[in-house]
N, C-alpha and C positions, 0 to 999 in steps of 0.2 A: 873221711872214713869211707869204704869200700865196702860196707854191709853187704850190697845190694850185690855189687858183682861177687863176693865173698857166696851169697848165697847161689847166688848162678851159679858157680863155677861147682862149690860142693853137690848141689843138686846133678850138674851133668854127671862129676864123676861118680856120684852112686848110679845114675841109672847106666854108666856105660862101664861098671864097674872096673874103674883104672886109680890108678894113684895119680896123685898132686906131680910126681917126679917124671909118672910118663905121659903127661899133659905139657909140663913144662920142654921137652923133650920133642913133642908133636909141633909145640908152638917156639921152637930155636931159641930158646931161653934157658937160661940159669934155673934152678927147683928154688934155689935162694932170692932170686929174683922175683917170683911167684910169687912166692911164700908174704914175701916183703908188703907187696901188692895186696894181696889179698888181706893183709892184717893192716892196712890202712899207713902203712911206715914208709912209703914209696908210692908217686901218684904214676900210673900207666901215661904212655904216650900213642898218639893215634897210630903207631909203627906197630906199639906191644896189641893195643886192644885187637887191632887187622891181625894180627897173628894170630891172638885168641881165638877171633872168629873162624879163622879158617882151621884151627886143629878141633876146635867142640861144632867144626861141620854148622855155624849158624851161617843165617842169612848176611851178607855185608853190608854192615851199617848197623848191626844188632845195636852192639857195646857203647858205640858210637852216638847211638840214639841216647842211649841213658845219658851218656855226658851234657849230652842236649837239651835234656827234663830236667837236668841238674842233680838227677842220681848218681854220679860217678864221678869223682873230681878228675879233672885231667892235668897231666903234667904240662906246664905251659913250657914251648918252643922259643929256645932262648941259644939256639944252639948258632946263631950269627949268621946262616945263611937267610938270603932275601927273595 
């Protein structure tokens, strides 16, 4: 479950008052891809979270960190390169 980034992500877009679509849009993704995310039905991959970070302007390594506490599941790399 993505609670945790769930509430990040909503807490940014109120204080920077923007929508879920023009978030998804900053950070070269899908809104349906997002959305996916953020409702815990798709796990982020460290391509998507580095994206996140740079469109809500955090520090790099925010998102990343939580997956590290074991706040944030992450999608496991299975994509056949070595």
């Amino acid at each position: 479950m993505n609670d945790r980034l769930r509430q990040l992500v909503e807490e940014w877009l109120f204080r920077e008052d923007l929508k879920q679509a023009q978030l998804a849009r900053r950070a070269r993704m899908a809104q349906e891809t997002l959305s996916r995310i953020l409702l815990g039905k798709q796990k982020p991959g460290t391509k998507v979270l580095r994206r996140l970070e740079m469109a809500m302007k955090l520090e790099v390594g925010t998102l990343v960190e939580l997956v590290l506490q074991g706040e944030l599941p992450l999608k496991e790399a299975n994509d056949g390169h070595h």
